[in-house]
FIVOLUM-36233 format. One record per residue (C-alpha): x, y, z; residue in three letters; residue number from 1. Coordinates in steps of 0.1 Angstrom, whole numbers. Each point is the difference from the previous one (the first is absolute). Layout:
N
+-------+-------+-------+------+------+
|    px |    py |    pz | kemi | baza |
+-------+-------+-------+------+------+
|     X |     Y |     Z |  Ala |  NUM |
...
+-------+-------+-------+------+------+
//
This chain:
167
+-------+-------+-------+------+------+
|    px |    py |    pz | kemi | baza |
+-------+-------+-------+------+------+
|   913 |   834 |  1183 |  Unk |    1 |
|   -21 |     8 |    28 |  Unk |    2 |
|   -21 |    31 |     2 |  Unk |    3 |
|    13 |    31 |    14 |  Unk |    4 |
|   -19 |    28 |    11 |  Unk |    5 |
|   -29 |   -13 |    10 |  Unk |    6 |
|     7 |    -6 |    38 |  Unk |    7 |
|    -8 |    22 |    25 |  Unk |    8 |
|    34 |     6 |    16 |  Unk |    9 |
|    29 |     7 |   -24 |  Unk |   10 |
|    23 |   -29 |    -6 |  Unk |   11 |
|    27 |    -8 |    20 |  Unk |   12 |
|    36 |     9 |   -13 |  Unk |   13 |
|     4 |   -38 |     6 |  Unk |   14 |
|   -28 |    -8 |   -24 |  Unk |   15 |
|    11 |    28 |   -27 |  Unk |   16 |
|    36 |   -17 |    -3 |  Unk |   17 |
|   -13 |   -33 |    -3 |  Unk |   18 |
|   -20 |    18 |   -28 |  Unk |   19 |
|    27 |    11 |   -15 |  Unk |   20 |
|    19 |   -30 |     2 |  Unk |   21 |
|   -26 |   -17 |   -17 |  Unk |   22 |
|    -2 |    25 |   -30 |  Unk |   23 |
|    35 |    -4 |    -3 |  Unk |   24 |
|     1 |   -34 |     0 |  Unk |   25 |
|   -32 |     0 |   -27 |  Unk |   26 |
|    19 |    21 |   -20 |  Unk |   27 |
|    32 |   -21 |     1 |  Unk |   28 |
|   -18 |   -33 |    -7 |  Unk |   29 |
|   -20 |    17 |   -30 |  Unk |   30 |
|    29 |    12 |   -17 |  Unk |   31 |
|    16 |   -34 |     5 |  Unk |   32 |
|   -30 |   -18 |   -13 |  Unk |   33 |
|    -2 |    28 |   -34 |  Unk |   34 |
|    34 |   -17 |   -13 |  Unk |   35 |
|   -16 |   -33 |    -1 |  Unk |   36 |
|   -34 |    11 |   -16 |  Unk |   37 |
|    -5 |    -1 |   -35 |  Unk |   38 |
|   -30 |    21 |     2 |  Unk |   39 |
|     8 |    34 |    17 |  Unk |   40 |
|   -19 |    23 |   -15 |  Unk |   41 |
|   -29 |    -4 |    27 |  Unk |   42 |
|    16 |    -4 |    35 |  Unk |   43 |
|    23 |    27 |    -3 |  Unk |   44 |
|   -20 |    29 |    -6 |  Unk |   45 |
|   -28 |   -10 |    28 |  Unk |   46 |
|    26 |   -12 |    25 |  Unk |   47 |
|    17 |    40 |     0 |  Unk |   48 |
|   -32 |    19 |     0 |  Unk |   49 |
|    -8 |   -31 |    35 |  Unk |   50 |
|    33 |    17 |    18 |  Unk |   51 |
|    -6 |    32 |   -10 |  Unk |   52 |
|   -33 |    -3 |    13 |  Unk |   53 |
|    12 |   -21 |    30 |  Unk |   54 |
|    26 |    23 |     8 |  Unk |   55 |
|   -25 |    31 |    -3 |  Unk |   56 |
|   -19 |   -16 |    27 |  Unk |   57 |
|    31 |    -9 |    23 |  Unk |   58 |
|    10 |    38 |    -6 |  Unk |   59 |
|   -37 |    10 |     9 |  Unk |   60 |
|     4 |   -23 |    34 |  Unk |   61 |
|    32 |    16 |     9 |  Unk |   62 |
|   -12 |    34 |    -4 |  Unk |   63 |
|   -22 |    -4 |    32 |  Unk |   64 |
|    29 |     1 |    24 |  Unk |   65 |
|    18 |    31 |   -20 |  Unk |   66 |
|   -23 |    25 |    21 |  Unk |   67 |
|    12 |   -18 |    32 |  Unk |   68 |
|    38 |    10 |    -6 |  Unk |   69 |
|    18 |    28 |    16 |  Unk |   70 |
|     9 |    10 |   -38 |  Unk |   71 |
|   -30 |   -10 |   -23 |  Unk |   72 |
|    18 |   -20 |   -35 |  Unk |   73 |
|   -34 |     2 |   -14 |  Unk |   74 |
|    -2 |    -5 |   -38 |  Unk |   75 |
|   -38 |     1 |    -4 |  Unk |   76 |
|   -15 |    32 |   -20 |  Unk |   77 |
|   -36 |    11 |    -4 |  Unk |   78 |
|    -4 |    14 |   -38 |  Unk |   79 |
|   -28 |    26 |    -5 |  Unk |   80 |
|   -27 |   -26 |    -3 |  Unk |   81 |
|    10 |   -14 |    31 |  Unk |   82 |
|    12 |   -33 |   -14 |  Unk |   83 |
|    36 |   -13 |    20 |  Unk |   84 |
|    32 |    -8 |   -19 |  Unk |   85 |
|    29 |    -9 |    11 |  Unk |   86 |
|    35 |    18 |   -12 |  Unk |   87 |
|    33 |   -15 |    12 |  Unk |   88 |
|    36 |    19 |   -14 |  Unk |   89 |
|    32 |   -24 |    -7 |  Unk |   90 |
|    29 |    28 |     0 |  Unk |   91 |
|    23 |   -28 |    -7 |  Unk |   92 |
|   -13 |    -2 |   -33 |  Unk |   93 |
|   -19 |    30 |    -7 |  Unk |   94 |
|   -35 |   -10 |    -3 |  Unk |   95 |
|   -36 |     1 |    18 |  Unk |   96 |
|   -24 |   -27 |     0 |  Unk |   97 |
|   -41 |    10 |    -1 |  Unk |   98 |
|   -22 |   -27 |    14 |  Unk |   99 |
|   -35 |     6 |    -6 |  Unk |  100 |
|   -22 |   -29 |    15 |  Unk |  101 |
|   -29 |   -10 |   -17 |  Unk |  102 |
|   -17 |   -26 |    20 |  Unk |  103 |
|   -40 |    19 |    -9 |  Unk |  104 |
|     2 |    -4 |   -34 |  Unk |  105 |
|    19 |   -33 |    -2 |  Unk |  106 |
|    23 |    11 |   -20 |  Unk |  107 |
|    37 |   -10 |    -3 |  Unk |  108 |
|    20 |    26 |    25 |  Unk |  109 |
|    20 |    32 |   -17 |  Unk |  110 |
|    28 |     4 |     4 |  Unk |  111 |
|    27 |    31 |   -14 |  Unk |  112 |
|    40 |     5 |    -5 |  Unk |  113 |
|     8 |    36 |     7 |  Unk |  114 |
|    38 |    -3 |   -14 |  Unk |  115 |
|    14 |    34 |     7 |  Unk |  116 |
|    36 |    18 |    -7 |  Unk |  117 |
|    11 |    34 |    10 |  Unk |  118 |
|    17 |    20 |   -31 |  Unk |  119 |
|    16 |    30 |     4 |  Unk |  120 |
|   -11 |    29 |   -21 |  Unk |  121 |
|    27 |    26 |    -4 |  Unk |  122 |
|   -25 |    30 |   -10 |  Unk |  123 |
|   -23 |     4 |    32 |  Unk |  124 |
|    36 |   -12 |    18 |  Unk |  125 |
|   -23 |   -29 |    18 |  Unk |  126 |
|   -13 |   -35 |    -4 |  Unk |  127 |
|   -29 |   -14 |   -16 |  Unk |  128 |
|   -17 |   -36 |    13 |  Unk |  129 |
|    -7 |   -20 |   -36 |  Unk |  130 |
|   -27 |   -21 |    15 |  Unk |  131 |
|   -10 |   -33 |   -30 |  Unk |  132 |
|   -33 |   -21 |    11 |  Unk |  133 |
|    -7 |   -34 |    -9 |  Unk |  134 |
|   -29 |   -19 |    11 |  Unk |  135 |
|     6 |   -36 |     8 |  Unk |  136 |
|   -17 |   -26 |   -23 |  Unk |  137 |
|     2 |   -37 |     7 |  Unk |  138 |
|    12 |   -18 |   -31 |  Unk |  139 |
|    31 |   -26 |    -6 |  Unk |  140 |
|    28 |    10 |   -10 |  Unk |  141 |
|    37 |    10 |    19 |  Unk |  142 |
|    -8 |    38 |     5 |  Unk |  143 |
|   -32 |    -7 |    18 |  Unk |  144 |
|    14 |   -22 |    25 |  Unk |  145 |
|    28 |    27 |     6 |  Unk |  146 |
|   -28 |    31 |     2 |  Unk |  147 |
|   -18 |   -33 |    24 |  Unk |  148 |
|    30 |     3 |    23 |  Unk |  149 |
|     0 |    38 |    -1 |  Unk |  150 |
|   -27 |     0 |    16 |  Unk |  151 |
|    -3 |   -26 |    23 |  Unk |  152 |
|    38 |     7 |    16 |  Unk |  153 |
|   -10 |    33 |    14 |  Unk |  154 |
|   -32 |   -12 |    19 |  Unk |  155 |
|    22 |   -31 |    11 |  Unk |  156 |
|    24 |    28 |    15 |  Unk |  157 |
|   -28 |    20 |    12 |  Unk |  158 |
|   -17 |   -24 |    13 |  Unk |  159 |
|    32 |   -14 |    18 |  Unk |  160 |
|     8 |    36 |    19 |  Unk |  161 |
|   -35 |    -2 |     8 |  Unk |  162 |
|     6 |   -31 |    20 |  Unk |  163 |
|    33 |     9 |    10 |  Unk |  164 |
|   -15 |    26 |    16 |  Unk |  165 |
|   -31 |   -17 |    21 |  Unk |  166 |
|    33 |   -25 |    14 |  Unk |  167 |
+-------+-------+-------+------+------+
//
């Protein structure tokens, strides 16, 4: 995959798609060539923490046109040592994803589920969030791939109004 970021100029929504496409297409052929392997245990876990990182950076190359938008989508967030993360909501299924890019300390990227559910509480006659975090660790297994795609279908759809949006 080519570099992103490093030019001058943002990318054109042209060149992000064909990105995209491309991650996509990575994905699909991975998952494809996992069945055949006898040997898992080491691609799997590298190849997530690649699209989490890869989509980190296409989010990251997006967020430069947000600002140029009539209504800013931004999902980019300072904490209080300045550090970015990135924080995108899926309502459909009740969960936030955390990015936090680590591209310094070349370390694998983080990445949270913020599952969330509303439940009624009949003494203060309101509703309380219930808010469970789980940090994302690459490993094999069925559940990780599923928390994989938890994350990565949210910055696909966020990335996509993004886009939809510079047409």
């Amino acid at each position: 995959m080519e570099t992103l970021g490093r030019e001058s100029e943002p990318l054109s929504s042209e060149k992000l798609r064909k990105v995209m496409h491309r991650l996509e297409e990575e994905r699909s052929d991975t998952i494809e060539k996992l069945f055949y392997e006898k040997d898992r245990s080491d691609i799997l876990p590298k190849f997530l923490e690649n699209q989490i990182y890869a989509y980190i950076e296409l989010i990251k190359e997006v967020e430069k046109y947000t600002t140029k938008f009539e209504y800013p989508i931004s999902v980019a967030f300072k904490d209080d040592d300045n550090n970015t993360y990135y924080c995108i909501h899926n309502p459909k299924e009740n969960y936030y994803i955390t990015l936090y890019p680590n591209p310094i300390n070349e370390e694998s990227p983080k990445a949270y589920i913020h599952s969330y559910t509303r439940k009624y509480n009949s003494e203060n006659e309101g509703y309380k969030l219930d808010i469970e975090t789980e940090k994302f660790i690459a490993k094999i297994g069925l559940r990780c791939f599923e928390d994989f795609l938890k994350i990565i279908r949210p910055c696909e759809a966020y990335i996509n109004s993004v886009l939809a949006k510079m047409s």
